[in-house]
C-alpha positions in Angstrom: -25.5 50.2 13.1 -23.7 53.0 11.5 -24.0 55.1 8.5 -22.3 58.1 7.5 -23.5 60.7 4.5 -20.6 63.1 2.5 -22.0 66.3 1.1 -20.3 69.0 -1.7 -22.6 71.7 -2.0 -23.1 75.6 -1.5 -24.9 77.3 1.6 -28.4 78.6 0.4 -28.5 81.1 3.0 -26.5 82.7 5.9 -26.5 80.1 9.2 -28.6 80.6 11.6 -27.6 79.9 15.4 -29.6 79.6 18.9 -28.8 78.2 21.7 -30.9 75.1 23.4 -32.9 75.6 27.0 -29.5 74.7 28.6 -27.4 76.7 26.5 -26.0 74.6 23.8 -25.0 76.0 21.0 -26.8 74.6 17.6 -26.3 75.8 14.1 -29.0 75.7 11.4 -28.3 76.1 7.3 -29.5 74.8 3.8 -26.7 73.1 1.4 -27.5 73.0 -2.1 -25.7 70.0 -4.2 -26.0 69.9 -7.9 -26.0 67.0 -10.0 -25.6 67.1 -13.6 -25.3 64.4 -16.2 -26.2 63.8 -20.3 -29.7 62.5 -20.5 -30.5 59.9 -23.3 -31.0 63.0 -26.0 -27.8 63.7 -25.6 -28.7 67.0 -23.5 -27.4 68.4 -20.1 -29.7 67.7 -17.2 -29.2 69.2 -13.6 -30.8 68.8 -10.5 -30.4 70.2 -7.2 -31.7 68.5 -4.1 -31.5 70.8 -0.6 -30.5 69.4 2.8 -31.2 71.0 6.1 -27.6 70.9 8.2 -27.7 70.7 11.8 -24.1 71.9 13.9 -23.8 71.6 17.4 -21.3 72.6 20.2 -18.1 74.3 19.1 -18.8 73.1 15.4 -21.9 75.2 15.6 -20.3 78.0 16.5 -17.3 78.0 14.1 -19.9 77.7 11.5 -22.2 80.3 12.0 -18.8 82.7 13.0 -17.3 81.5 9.2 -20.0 80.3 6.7 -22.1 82.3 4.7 -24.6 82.4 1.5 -23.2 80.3 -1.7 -19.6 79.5 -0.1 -19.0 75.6 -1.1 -18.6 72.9 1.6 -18.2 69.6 2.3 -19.7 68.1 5.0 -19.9 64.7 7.2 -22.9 64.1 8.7 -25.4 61.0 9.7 -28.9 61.7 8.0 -31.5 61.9 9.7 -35.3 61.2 9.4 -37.0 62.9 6.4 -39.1 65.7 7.8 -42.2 66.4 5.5 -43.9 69.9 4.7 -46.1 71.7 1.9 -44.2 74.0 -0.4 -46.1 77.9 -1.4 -48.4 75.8 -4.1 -49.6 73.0 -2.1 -47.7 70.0 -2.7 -46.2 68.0 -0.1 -42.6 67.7 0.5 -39.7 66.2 2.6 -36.7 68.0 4.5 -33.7 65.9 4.0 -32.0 66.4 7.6 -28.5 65.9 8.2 -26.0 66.3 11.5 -23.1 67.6 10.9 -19.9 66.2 11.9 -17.2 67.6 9.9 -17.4 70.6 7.9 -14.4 72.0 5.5 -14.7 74.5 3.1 -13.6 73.9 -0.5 -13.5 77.5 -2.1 -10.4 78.3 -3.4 -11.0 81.5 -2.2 -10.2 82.8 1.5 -12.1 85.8 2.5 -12.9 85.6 6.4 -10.5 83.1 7.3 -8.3 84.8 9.0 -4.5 82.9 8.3 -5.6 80.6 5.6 -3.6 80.4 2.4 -4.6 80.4 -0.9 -3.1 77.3 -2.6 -6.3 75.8 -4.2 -6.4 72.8 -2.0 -9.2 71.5 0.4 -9.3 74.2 3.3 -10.5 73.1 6.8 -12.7 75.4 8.0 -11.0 77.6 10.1 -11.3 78.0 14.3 -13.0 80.7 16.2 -8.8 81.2 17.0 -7.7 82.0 13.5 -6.3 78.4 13.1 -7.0 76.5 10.1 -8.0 72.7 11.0 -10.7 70.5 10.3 -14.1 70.9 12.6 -15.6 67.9 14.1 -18.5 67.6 16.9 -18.5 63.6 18.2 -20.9 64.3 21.1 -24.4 64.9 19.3 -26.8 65.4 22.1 -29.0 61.9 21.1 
């Protein structure tokens, strides 16, 4: 069995990276993707739903090195288990988890990556070597 997820959203924070008991590098962040559409009144609704993103390896560490807070990304990813938990007032909740296997940012803008043009089209994320390419990580540790 296979299944595949495809995400367009904006970082909620900074990425956070640690390293497992035998030193692998993983690579923690919250992506935001909005939805909007015209309800039945005619008005504007939006909604955003928030996914936990799991990196690992190399892909882990171009992402923490690169990414930060609000920059808009797509990523490829197999979704994992929902992971529940109680919010601040009490009501119960679920993590949508996802493992990342492609990233690529789709800001127009450049800032931090180092040799990137701006042309407006879909920009890989960029290397820890300044290169501009698409990531991938096609060993996930389970």
């Amino acid at each position: 069995m296979y299944q595949q997820i495809t995400l367009v959203g904006n970082l909620g924070q900074d990425p956070e990276m640690r390293y497992t008991p035998s030193g692998v590098p993983v690579t923690s962040f919250s992506l935001a993707v909005n939805k909007s559409w015209v309800g039945a009144d005619g008005q504007r609704q939006d909604k955003t739903l928030w996914f936990r993103v799991t990196a690992w390896r190399k892909l882990a560490e171009t992402a923490s090195q690169y990414l930060t807070k609000g920059r808009q990304i797509l990523v490829i990813g197999e979704i994992e288990e929902a992971r529940p938990w109680t919010d601040r007032d009490g009501n119960q909740r679920a993590s949508l988890e996802v493992t990342a296997q492609t990233i690529k940012f789709l800001n127009t803008r450049t800032d931090g990556v180092a040799g990137a043009e701006n042309s407006g089209a879909l920009h890989n994320m960029a290397s820890a070597g300044g290169e501009v390419q698409e990531m991938r990580d096609e060993e996930i540790p389970f």
